[in-house]
ROLUMZA-701746 format. One record per atom (N, C-alpha, C, O): atom name; x, y, z; residue number from 0. Coordinates in Angstrom, 1 decimal, always signed. Last residue first. Example, Ala and Ser with C-alpha at 12.3 -4.5 7.8 and 13.67 -1.06 7.14 Angstrom:
(atom "N" (+12.8 -2.2 +7.1) 1)
(atom "CA" (+13.7 -1.1 +7.1) 1)
(atom "C" (+12.9 +0.0 +7.9) 1)
(atom "O" (+13.4 +1.1 +8.0) 1)
(atom "N" (+13.2 -5.7 +7.8) 0)
(atom "CA" (+12.3 -4.5 +7.8) 0)
(atom "C" (+13.2 -3.3 +7.8) 0)
(atom "O" (+14.2 -3.3 +8.5) 0)
% end
This chain:
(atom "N" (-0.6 +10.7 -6.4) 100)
(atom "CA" (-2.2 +10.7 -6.9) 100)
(atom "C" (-3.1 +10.0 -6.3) 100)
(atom "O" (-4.3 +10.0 -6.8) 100)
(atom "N" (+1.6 +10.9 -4.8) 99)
(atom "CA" (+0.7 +12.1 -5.2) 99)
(atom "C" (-0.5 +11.6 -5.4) 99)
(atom "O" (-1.5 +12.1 -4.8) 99)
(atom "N" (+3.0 +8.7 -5.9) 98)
(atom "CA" (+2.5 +8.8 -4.3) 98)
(atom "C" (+1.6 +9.8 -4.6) 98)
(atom "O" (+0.4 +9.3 -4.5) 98)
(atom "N" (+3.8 +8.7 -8.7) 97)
(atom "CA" (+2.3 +8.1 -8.2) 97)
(atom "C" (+1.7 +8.1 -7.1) 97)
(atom "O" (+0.5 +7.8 -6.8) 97)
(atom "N" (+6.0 +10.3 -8.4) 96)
(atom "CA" (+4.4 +10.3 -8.6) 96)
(atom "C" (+3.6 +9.6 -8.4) 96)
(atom "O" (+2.6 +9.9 -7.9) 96)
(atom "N" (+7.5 +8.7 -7.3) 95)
(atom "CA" (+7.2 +9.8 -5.8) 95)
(atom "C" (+6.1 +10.0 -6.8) 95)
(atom "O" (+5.0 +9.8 -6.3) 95)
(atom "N" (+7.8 +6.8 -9.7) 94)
(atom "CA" (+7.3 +6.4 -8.2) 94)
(atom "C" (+6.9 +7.3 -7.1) 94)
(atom "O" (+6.3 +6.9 -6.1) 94)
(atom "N" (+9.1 +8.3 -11.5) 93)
(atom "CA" (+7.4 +7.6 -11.7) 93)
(atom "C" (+6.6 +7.5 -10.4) 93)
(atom "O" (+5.5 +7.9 -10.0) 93)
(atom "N" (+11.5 +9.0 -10.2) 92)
(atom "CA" (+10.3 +10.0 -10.8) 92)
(atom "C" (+8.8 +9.7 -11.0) 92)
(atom "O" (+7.7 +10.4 -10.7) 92)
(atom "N" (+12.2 +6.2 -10.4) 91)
(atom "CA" (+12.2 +6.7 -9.5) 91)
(atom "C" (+10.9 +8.1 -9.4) 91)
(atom "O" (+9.8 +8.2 -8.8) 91)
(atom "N" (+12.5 +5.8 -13.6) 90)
(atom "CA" (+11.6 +5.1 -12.7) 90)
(atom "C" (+11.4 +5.9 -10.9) 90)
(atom "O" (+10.2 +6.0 -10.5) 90)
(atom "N" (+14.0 +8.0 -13.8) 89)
(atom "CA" (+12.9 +7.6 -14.8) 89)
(atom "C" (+11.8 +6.8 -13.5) 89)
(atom "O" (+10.8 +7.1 -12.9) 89)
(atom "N" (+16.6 +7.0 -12.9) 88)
(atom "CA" (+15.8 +8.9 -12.8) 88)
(atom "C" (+14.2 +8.7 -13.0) 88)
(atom "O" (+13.3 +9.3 -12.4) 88)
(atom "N" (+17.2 +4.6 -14.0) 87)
(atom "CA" (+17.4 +5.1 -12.6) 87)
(atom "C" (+16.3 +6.2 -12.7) 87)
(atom "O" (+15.1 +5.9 -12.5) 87)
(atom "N" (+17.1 +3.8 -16.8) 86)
(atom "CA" (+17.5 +2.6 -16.0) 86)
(atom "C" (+16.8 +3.3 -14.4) 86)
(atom "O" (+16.0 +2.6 -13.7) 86)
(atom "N" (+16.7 +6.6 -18.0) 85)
(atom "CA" (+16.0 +5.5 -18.2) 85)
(atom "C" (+15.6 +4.2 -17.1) 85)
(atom "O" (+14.6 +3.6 -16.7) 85)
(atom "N" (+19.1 +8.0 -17.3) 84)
(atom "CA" (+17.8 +8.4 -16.8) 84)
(atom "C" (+16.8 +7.1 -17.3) 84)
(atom "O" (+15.9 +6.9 -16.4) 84)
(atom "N" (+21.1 +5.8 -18.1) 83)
(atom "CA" (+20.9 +6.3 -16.7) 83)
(atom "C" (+19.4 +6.7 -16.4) 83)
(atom "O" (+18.6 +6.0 -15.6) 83)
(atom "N" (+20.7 +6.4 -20.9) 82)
(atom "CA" (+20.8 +4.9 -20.1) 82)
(atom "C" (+20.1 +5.4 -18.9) 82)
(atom "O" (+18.9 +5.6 -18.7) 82)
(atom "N" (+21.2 +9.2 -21.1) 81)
(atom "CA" (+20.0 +8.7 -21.2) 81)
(atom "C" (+19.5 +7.0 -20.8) 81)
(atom "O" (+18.4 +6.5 -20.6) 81)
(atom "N" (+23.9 +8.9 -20.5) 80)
(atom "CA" (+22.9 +9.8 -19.9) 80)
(atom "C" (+21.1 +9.3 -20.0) 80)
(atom "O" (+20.2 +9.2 -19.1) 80)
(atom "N" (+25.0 +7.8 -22.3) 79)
(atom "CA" (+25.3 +7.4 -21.3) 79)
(atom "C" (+24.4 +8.2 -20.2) 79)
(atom "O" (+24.3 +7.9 -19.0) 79)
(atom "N" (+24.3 +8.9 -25.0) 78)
(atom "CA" (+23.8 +7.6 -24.4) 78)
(atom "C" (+24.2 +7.2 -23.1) 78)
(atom "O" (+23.6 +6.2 -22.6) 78)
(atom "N" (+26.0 +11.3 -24.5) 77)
(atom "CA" (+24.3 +11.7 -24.1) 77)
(atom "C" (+23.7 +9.9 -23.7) 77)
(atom "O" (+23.0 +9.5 -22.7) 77)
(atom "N" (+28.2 +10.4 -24.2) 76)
(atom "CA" (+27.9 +10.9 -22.9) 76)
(atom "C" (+26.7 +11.0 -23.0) 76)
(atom "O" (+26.0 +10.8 -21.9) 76)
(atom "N" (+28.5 +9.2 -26.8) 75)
(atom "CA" (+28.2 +8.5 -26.1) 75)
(atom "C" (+27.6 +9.0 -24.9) 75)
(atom "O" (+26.6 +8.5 -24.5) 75)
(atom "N" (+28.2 +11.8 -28.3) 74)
(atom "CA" (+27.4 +11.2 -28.1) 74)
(atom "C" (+27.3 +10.0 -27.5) 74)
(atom "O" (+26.2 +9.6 -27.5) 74)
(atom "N" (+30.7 +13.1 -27.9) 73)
(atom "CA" (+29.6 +13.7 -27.2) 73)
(atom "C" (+28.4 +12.4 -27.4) 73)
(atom "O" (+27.8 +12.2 -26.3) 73)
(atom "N" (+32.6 +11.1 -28.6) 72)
(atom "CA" (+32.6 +11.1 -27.3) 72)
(atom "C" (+31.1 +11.9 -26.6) 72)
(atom "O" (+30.5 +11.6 -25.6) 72)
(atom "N" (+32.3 +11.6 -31.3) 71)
(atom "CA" (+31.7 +10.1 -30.8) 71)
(atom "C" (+31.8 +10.2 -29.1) 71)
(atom "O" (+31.1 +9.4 -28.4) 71)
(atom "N" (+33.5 +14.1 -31.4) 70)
(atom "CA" (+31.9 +14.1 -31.8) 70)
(atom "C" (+31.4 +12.5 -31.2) 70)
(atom "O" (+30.3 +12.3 -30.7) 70)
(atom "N" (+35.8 +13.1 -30.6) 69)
(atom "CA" (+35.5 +13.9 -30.0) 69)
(atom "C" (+33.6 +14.2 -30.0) 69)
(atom "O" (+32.8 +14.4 -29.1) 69)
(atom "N" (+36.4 +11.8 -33.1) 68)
(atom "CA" (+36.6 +11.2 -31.4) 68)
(atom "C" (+36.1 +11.8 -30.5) 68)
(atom "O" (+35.9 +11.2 -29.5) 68)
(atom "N" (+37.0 +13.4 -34.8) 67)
(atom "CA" (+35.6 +12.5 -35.0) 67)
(atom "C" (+35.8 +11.9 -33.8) 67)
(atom "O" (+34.7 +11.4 -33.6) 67)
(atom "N" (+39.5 +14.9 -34.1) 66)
(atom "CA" (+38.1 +15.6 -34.0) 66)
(atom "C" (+36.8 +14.6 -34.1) 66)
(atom "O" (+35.8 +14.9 -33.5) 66)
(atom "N" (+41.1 +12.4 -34.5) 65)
(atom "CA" (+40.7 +13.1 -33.0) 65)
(atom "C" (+39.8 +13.7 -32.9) 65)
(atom "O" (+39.0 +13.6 -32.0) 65)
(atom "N" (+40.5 +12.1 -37.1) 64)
(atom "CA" (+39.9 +11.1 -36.1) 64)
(atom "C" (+40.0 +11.5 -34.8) 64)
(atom "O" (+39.2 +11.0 -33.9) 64)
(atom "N" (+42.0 +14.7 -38.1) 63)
(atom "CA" (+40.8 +13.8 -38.5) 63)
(atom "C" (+40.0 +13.6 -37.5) 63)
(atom "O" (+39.2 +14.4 -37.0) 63)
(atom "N" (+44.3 +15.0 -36.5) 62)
(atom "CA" (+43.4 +15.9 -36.1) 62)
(atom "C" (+41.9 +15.7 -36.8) 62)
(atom "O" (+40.9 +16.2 -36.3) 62)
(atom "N" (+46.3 +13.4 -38.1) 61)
(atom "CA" (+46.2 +12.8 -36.6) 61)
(atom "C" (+44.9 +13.6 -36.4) 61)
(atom "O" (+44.0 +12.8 -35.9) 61)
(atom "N" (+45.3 +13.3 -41.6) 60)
(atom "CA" (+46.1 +13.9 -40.6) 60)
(atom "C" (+45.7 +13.5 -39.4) 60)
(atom "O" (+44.5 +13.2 -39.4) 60)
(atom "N" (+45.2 +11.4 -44.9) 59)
(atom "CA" (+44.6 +11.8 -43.4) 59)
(atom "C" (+45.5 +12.8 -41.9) 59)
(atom "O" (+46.6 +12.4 -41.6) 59)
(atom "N" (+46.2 +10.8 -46.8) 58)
(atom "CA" (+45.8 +12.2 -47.0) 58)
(atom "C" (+45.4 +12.6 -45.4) 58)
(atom "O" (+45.3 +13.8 -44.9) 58)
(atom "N" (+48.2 +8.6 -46.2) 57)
(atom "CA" (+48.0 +10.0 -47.5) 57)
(atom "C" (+47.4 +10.7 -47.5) 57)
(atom "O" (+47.8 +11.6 -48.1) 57)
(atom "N" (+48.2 +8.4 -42.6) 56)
(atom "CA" (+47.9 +7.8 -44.2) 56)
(atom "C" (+48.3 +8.7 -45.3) 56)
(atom "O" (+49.0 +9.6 -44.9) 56)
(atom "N" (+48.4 +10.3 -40.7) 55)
(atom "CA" (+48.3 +8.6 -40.4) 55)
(atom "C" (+48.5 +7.8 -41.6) 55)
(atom "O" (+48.9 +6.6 -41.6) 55)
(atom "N" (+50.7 +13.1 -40.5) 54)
(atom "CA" (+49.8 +11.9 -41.3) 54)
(atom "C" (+50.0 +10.4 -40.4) 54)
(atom "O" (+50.9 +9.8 -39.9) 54)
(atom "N" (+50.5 +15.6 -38.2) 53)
(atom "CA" (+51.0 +14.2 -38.0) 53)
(atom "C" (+50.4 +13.6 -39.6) 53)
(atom "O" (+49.2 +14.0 -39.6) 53)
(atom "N" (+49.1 +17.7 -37.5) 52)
(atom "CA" (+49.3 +17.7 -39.0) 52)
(atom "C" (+50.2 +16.5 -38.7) 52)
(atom "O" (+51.1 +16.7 -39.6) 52)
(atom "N" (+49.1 +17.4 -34.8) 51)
(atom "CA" (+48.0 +17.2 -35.0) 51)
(atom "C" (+48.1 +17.1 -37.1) 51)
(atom "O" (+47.2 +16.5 -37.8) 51)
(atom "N" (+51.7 +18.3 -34.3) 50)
(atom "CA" (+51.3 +17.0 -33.9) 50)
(atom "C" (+50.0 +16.7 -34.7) 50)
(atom "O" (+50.0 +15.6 -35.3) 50)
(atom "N" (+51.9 +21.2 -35.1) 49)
(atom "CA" (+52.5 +19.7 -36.1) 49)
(atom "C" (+52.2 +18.8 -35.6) 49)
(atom "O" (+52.5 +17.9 -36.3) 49)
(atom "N" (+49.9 +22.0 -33.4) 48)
(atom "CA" (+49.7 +21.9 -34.6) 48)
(atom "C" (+50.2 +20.9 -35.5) 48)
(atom "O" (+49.6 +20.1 -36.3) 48)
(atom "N" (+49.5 +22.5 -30.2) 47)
(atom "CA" (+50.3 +21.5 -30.8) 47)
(atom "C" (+50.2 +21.4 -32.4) 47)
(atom "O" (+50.6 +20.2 -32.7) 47)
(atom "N" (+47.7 +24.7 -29.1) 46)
(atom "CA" (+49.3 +24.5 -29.1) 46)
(atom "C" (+50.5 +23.7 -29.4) 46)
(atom "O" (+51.7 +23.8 -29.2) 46)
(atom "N" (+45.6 +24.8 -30.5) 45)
(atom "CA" (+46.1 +26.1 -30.1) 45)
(atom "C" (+47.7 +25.8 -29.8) 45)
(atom "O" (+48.6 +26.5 -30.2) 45)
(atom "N" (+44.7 +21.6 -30.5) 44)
(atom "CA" (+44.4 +22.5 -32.1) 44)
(atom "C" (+45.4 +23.6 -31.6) 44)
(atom "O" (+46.4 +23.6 -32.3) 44)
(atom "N" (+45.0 +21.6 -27.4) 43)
(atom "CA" (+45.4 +21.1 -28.6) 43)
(atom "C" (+45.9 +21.6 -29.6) 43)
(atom "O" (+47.1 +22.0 -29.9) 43)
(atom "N" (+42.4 +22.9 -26.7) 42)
(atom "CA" (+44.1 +23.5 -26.1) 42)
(atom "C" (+45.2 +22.6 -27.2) 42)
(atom "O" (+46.2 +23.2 -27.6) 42)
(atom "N" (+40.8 +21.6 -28.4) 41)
(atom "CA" (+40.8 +23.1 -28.6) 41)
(atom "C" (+42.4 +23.6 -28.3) 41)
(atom "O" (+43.3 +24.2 -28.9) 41)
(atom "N" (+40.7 +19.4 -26.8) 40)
(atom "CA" (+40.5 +19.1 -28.5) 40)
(atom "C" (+41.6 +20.7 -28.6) 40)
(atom "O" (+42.8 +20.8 -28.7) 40)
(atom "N" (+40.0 +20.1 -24.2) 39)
(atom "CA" (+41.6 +19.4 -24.2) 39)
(atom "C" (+41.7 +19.7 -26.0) 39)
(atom "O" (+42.8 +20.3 -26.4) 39)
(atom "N" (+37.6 +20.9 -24.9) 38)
(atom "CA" (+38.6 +22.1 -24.4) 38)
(atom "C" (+40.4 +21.7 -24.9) 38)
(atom "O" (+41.3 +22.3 -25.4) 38)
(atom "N" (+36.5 +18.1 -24.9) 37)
(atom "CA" (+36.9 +19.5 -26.2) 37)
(atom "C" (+37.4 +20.5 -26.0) 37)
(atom "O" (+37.7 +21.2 -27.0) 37)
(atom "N" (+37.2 +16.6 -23.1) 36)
(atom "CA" (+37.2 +16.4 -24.1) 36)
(atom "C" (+37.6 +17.4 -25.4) 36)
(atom "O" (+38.4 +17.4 -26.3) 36)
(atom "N" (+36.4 +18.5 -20.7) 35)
(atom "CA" (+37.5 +18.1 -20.6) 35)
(atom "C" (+37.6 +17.3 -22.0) 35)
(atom "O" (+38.8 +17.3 -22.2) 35)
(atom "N" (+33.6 +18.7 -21.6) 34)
(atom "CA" (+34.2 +20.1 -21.6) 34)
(atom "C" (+36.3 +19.8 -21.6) 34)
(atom "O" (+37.2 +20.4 -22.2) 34)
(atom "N" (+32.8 +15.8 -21.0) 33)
(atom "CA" (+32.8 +16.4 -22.4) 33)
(atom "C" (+33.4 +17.9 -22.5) 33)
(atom "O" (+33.7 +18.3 -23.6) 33)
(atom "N" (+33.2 +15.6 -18.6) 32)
(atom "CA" (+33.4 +14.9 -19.4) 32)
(atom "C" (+34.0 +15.2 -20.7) 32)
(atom "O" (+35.1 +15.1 -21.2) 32)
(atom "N" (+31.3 +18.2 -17.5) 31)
(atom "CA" (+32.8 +18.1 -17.1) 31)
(atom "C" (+33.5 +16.9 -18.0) 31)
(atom "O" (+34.7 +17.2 -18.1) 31)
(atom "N" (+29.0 +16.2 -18.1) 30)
(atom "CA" (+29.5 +17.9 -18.8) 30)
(atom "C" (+30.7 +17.9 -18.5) 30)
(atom "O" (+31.4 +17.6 -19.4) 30)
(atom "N" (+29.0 +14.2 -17.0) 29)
(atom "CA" (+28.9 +14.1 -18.2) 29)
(atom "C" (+29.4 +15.2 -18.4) 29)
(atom "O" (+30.5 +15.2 -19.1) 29)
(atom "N" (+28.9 +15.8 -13.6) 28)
(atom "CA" (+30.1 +14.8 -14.3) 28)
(atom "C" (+29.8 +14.8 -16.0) 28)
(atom "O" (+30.7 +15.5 -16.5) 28)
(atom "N" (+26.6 +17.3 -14.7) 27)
(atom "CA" (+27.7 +17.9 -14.3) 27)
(atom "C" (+28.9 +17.0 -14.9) 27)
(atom "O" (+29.7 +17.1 -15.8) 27)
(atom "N" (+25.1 +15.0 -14.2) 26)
(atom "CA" (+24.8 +16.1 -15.1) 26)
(atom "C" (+26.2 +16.7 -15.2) 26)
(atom "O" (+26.9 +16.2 -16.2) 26)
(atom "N" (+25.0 +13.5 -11.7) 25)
(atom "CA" (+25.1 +12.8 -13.0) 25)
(atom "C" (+25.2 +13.5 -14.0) 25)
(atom "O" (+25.4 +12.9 -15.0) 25)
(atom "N" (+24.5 +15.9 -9.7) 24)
(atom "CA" (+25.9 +15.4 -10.1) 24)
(atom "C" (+26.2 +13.7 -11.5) 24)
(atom "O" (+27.2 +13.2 -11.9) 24)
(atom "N" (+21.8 +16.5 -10.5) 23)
(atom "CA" (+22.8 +17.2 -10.8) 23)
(atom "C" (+24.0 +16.5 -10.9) 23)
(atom "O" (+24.7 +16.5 -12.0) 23)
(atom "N" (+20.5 +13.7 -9.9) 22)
(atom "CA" (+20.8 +14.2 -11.5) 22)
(atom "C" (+21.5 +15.1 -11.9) 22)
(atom "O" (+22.0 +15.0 -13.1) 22)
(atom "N" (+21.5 +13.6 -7.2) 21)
(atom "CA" (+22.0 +12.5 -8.0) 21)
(atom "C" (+22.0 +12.7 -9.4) 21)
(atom "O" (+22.9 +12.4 -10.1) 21)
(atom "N" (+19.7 +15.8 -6.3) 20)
(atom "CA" (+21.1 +15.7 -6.1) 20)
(atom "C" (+22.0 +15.1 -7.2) 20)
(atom "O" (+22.8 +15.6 -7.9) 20)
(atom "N" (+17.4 +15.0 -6.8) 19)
(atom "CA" (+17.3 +15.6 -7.2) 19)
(atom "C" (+19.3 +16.0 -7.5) 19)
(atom "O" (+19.8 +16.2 -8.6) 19)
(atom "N" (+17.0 +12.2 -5.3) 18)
(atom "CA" (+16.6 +12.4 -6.7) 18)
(atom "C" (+17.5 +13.4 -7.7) 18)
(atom "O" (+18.1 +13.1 -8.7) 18)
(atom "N" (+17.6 +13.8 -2.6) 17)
(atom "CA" (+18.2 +12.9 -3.1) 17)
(atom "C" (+18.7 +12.8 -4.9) 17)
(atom "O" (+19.7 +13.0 -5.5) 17)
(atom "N" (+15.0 +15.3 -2.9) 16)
(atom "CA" (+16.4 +15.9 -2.8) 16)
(atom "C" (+17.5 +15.2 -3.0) 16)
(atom "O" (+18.4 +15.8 -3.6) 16)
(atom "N" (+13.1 +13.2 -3.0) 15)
(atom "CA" (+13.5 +14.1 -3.9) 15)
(atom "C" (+14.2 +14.7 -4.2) 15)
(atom "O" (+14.5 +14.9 -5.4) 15)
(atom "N" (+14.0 +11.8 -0.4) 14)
(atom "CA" (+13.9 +11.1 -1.5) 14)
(atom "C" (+14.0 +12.2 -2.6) 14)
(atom "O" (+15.1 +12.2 -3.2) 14)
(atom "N" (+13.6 +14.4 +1.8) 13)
(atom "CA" (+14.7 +13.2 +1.4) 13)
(atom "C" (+15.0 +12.9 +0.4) 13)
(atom "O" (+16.0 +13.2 -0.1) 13)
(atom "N" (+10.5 +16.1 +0.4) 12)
(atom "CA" (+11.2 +14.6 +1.0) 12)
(atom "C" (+12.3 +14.5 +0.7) 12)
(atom "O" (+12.5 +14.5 -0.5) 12)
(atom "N" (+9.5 +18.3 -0.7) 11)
(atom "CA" (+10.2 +18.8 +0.6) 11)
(atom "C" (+10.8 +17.3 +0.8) 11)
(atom "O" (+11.9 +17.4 +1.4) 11)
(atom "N" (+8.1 +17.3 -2.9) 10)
(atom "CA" (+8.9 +17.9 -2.7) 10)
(atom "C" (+9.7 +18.5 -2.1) 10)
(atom "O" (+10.6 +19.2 -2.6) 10)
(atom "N" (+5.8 +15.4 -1.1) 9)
(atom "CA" (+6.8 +15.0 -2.0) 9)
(atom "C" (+8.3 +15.9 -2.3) 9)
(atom "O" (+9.4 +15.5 -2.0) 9)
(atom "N" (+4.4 +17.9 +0.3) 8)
(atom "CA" (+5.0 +16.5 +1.2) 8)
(atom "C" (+6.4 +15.7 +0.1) 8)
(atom "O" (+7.5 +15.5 +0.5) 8)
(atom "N" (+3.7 +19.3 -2.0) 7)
(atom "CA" (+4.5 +19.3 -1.1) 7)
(atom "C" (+5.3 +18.8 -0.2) 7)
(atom "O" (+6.5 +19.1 +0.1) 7)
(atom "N" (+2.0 +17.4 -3.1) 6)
(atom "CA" (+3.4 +17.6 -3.7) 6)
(atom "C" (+3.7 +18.4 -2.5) 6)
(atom "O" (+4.3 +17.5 -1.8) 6)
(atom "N" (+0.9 +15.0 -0.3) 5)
(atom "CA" (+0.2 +16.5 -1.4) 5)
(atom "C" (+1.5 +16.3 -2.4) 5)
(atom "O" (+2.0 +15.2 -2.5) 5)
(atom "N" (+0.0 +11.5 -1.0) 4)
(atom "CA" (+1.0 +12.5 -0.1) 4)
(atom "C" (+0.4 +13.4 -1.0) 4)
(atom "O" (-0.2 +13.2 -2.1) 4)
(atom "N" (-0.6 +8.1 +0.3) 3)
(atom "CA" (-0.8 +9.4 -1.0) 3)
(atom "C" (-0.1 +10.4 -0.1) 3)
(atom "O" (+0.2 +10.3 +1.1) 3)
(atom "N" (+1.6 +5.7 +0.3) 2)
(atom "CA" (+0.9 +6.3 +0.9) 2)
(atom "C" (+0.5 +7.5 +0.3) 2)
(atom "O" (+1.5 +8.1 -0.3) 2)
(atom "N" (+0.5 +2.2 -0.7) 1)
(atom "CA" (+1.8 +3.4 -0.7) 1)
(atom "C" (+0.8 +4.1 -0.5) 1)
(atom "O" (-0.4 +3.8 -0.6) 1)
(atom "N" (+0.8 -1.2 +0.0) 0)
(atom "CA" (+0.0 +0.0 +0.0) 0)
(atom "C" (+0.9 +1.2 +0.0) 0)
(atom "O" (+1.9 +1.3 +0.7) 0)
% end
């Protein structure tokens, strides 16, 4: 049996603040992920050039596949984000609602 509650009962709870805590710092870490990814891309590009004009091949240069590393990095972090809210945030969310109703 679960217990109905107002939203304020809900929003003032532990559990929310919790909730609420765990998305920020799930949020942040990804960001800080990916800011440390393309900033590092950027400090790079600004102070390593002939590294980055490296050839891997004939025509390819080291700064190709680092920049496409970089785009595969953003989108893992979002799959990695959206696992999360799916597996975790999602269901939890469902559950202080339904205390509500």
């Amino acid at each position: 049996m679960t217990l109905i509650r107002t939203r304020r009962d809900v929003l003032e709870s532990a559990e929310f603040r919790r909730l609420v805590e765990r998305r920020w710092l799930v949020s942040l870490a990804l960001t800080a992920a990916l800011f440390v990814g393309y900033y590092g891309f950027i400090l790079l590009v600004a102070t390593n050039k002939p590294l980055l004009a490296t050839r891997i091949g004939e025509t390819v240069t080291l700064g190709i596949p680092l920049g496409m590393a970089i785009i595969v990095l953003a989108w893992l972090l979002t799959a990695a984000y959206v696992w999360w809210a799916n597996r975790q945030y999602d269901p939890e969310v469902r559950r202080l609602r339904d205390q509500i109703r």
